[in-house]
C-alpha positions in Angstrom: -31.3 55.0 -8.1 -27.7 54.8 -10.4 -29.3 50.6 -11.7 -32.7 50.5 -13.1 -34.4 47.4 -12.5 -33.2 46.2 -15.9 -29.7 47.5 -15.3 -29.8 44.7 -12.6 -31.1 42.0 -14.3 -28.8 42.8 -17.2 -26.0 42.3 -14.6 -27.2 39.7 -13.2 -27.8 37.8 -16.9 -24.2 38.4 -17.4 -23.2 37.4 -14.2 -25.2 34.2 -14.5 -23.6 33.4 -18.2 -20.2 34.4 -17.1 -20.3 31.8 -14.0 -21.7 28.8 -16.4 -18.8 29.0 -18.9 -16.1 29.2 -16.3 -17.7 26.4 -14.3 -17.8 24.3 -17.7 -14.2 25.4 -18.2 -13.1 24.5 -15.0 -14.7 21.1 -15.2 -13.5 20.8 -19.1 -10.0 21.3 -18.2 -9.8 19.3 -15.0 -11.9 15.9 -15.6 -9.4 14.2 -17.5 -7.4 14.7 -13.9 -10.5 13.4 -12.3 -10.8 10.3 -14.6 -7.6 9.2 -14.4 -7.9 9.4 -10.2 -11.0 7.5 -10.8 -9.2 4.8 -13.2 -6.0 4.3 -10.3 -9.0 4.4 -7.3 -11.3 1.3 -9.3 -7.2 -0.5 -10.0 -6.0 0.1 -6.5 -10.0 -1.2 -5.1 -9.4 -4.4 -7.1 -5.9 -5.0 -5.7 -6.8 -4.5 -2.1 -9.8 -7.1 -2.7 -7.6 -9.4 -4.1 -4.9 -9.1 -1.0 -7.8 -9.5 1.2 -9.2 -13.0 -0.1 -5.4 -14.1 -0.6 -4.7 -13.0 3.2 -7.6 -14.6 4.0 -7.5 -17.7 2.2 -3.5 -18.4 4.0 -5.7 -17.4 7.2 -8.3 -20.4 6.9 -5.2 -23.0 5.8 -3.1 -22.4 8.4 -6.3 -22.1 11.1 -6.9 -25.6 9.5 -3.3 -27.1 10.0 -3.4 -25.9 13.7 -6.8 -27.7 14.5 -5.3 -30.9 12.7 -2.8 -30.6 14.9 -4.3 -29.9 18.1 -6.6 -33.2 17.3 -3.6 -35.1 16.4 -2.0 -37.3 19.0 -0.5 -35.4 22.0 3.1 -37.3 21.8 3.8 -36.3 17.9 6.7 -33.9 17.6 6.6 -31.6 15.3 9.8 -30.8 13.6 10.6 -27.4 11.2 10.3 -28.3 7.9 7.9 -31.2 8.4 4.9 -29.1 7.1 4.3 -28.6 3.4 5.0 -25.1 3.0 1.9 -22.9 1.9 1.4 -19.5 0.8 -1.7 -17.8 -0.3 -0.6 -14.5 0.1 2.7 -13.0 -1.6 2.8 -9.4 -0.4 5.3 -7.8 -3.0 2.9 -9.2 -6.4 0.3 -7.1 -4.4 3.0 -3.9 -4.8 3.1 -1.3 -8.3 5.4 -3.1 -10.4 8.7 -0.4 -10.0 8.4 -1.4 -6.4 7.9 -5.1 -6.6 11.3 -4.9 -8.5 13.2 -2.6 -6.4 12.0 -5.2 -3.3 12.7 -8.0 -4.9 16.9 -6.7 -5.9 16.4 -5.8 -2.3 16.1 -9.1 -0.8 17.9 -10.8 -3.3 20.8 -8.2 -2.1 20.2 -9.3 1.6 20.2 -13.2 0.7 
């Protein structure tokens, strides 16, 4: 045969070394990528956390208000503006700060 046995494990030695350093290349040259995915994934994890218990908190308030009301007495009238305005949740602090701005000239605009 053309490959002795150690003409193939010679191969196969390089082969082997060859495959670790580009595979610690590879890795070498791309984790700072991965880290900073991993960095904006643990940011954007604690923002959607915080929307969720501010979402939720305005849900339990205003669940509250419409229970006082439905054990309130039948013949009170309930006229807009008469409630104390409340807001848990504020959707555009929740946004990346470039938006947030870019929405808020927006409404301003509109108003």
């Amino acid at each position: 045969s053309p490959l002795d046995q150690a003409g193939v494990a010679w191969i196969h030695e390089k082969a082997v070394v060859g495959l670790e350093d580009f595979a610690e290349f590879v890795c070498t040259a791309v984790w700072p990528m991965v880290q900073k995915d991993l960095d904006r994934l643990a940011q954007l994890e604690g923002r959607m956390v915080n929307v969720q218990r501010a979402y939720f908190q305005e849900l339990v308030a205003l669940r509250n208000k419409v229970r006082q009301k439905e054990s309130g007495p039948e013949d009170e009238e309930v006229k807009p503006g008469d409630d104390d305005e409340l807001s848990f949740f504020d959707p555009v602090c929740y946004l990346d700060p470039e938006l947030a701005a870019l929405v808020r000239e927006t409404v301003q605009e509109k108003v």
